[in-house]
C-alpha positions in Angstrom: 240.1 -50.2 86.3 243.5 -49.2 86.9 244.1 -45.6 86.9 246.9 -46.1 84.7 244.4 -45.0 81.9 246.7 -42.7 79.3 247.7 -43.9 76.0 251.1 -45.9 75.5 253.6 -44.0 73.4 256.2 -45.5 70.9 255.6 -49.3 70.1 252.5 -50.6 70.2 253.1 -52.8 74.2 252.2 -56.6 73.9 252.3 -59.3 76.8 253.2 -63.1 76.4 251.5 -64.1 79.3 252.4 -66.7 81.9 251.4 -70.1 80.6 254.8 -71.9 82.1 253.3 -73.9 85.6 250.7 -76.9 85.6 250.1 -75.3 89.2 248.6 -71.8 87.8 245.2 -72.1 88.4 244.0 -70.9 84.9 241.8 -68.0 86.3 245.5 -66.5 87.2 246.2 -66.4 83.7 242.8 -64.5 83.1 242.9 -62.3 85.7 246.2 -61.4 83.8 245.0 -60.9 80.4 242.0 -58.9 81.7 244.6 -56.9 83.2 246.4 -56.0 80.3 243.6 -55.3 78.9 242.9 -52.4 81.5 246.5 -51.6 81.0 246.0 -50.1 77.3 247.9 -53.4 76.1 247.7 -54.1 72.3 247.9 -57.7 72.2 248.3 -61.0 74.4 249.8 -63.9 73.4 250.2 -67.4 74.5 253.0 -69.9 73.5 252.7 -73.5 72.4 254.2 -76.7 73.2 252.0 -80.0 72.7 254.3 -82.7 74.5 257.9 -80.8 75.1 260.5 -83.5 76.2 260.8 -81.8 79.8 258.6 -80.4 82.1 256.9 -76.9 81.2 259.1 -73.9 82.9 260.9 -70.9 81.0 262.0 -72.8 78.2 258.9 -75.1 77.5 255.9 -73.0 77.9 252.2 -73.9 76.9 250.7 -75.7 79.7 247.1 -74.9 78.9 246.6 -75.3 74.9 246.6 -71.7 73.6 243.6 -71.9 71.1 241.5 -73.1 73.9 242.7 -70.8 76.4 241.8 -67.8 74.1 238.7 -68.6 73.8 237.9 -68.5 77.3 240.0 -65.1 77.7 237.9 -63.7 74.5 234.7 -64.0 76.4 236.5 -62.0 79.9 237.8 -59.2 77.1 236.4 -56.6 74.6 239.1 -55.0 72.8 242.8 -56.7 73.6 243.9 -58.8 70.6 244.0 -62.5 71.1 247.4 -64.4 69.8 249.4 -67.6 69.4 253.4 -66.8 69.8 253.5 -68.9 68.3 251.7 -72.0 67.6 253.8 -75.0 66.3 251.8 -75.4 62.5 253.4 -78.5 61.8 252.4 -80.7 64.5 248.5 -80.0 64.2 246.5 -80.7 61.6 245.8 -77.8 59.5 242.5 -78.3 58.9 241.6 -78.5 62.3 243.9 -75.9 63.5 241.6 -73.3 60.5 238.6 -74.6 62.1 239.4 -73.7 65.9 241.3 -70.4 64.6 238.0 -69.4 62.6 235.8 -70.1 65.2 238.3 -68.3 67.8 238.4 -65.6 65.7 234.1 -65.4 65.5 234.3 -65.8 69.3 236.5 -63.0 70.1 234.4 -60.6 67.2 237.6 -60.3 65.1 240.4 -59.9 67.5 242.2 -63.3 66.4 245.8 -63.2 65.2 247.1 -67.1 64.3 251.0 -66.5 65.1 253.0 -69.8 63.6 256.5 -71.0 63.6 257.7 -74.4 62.5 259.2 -75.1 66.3 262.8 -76.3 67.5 262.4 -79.3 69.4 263.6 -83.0 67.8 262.3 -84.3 71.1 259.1 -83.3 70.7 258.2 -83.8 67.2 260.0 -87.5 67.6 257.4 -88.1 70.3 254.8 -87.0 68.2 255.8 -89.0 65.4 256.0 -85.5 63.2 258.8 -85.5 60.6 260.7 -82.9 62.0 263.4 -82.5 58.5 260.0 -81.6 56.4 258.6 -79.0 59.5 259.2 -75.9 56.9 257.8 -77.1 54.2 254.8 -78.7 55.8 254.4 -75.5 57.2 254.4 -73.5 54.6 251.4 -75.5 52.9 249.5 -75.4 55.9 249.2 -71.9 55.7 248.3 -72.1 52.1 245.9 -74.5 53.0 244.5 -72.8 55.8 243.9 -69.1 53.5 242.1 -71.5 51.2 239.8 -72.9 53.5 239.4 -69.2 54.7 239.1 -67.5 51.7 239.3 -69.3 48.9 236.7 -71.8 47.1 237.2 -75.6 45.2 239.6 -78.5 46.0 243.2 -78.1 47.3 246.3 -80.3 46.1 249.4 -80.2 47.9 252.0 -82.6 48.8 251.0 -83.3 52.2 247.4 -81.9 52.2 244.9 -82.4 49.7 240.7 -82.7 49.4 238.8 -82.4 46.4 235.5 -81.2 48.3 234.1 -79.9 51.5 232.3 -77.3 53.0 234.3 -74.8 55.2 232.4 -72.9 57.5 232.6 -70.8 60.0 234.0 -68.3 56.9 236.1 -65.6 58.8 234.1 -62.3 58.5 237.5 -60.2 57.4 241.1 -61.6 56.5 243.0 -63.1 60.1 245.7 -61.4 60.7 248.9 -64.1 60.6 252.1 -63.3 62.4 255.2 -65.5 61.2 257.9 -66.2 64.6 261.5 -66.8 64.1 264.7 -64.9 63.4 266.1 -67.4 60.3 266.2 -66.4 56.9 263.7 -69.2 56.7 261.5 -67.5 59.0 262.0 -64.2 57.2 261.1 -65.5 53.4 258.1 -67.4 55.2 256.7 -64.0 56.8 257.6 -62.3 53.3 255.6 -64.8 51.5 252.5 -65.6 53.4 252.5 -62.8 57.2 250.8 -59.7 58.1 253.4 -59.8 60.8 257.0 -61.0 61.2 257.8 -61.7 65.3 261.7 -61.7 66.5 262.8 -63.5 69.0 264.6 -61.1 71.3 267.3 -59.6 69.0 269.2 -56.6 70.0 268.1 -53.5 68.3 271.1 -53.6 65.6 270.4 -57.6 64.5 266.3 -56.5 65.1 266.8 -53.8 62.5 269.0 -56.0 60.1 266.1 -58.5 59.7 263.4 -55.5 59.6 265.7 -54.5 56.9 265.9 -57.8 54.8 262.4 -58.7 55.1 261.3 -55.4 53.7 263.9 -56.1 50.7 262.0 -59.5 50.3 258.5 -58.9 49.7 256.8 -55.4 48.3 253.8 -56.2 50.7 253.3 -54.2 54.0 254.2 -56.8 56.5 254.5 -55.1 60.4 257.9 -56.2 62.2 257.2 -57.2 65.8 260.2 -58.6 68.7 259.7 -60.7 71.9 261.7 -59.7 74.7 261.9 -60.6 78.9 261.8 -58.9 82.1 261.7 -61.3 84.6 262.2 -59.5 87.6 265.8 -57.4 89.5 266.5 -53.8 89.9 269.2 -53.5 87.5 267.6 -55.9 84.8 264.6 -53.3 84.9 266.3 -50.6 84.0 268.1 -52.6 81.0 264.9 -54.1 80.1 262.8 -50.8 79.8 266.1 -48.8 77.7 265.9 -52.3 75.3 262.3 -51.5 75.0 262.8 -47.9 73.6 265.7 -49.3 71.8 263.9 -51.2 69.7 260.9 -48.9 69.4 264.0 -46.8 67.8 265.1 -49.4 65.7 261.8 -49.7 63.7 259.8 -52.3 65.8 256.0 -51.7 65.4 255.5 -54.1 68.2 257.1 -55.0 71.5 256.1 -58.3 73.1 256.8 -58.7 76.7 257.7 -61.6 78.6 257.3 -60.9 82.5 258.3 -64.3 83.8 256.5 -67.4 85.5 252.8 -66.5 86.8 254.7 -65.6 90.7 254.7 -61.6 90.6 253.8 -61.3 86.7 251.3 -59.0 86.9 253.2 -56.9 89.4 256.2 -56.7 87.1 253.7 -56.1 84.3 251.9 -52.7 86.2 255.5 -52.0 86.8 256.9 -51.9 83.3 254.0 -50.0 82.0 254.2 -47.2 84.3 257.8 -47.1 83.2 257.2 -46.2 79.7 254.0 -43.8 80.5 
């Protein structure tokens, strides 16, 4: 256990953890999460990206599938939250994706969050013969879908989804917590309509508190505003990246993702970053 043991202050400190390299032996990323864990960390997350046009690196993360992946971490863990940041809804099938997230989420004993965006890549929904023009909308009635299957009881009729019986089971014990990616307007009515949530996509503390700001003036419901952000290593980014931090604890953020860069030196830069804002 490290002896970094005291509470964090300000924004509740999350990790996106290293899931960039087909060479990172998968007990790295573990060892990582565990880590975290130790570190008083409120949340890891890993990203998503079934069959990218270009090899996985800084831009196409996801080597190991995420849903899986968490599952394996829930059983080295006991109290870090498990997440998707964020899982690419419309190019899995919804029912199955509400079967592995309500089984993840029975695994872990609750600490599931299903994070979603509707992704960016032509490339890769062409190759996965997804109709990337109708990605909102299918995603939007995949997570209605989904909260039916979780909560709700009788057939479902949608455009793209429908079943006029079945038998849903494992039934989460307690509502799963969904977090809605993405700094669009889009993105912003989505998390109004249907997050617990919202995640930016490292804003600067001024545009980060504009879209806190509009998604509050869209929905009367309590939805948290999280940001993603990177430190990937250098002296003088460290200092910039630990000020952008506090800036944005400032600006309203109720969650800070961090970013530490490919698996080489994560957890150092990690340890590092925590002690900075101790």
């Amino acid at each position: 256990m490290s002896e970094l043991t005291e509470p964090l202050t300000g924004a509740r400190l999350q990790v996106v953890l290293p899931d960039e390299s087909p060479d990172m032996p998968v007990s790295h990323l573990v060892d990582v999460g565990v880590r975290a864990e130790e570190l008083g960390v409120d949340t890891v997350w890993l990203p998503d990206h079934v069959l990218p046009p270009k090899p996985h690196g800084t831009t196409f993360g996801g080597v190991y599938e995420p849903l899986v992946t968490l599952s394996y971490l829930a059983a080295r863990t006991r109290r870090v939250r498990l997440g998707t940041s964020v899982l690419v809804l419309p190019l899995r099938d919804p029912f199955v994706t509400a079967k592995q997230a309500a089984t993840l989420d029975r695994l872990s004993g609750g600490r599931f969050t299903l994070g979603v965006g509707v992704g960016w890549s032509r490339e890769e929904f062409a190759a996965l013969g997804s109709d990337f023009r109708t990605r909102g909308a299918r995603t939007d009635e995949a997570l209605a879908l989904m909260r039916h299957l979780f909560e709700g009881e009788g057939p479902f009729r949608g455009r793209f989804h429908s079943y006029e019986q079945g038998y849903f089971e494992p039934r989460p014990a307690r509502r799963i917590p969904v977090t809605v990616g993405g700094g669009s307007d889009a993105a912003l009515r989505r998390a109004a309509e249907w997050a617990d949530e919202w995640q930016g996509l490292d804003p600067d503390p001024e545009a980060f508190r504009a879209s806190r700001d509009r998604l509050r003036g869209l929905t009367d419901r309590p939805v948290r505003a999280g940001v993603r952000m990177a430190w990937t290593g250098g002296e003088e980014a460290f200092g910039a990246a630990v000020e952008n931090f506090r800036a944005l604890t400032a600006s309203g953020a109720d969650a800070v993702a961090v970013w530490f860069g490919e698996a080489e030196g994560f957890a150092e830069r990690m340890l590092r970053f925590v002690a900075a804002l101790r």
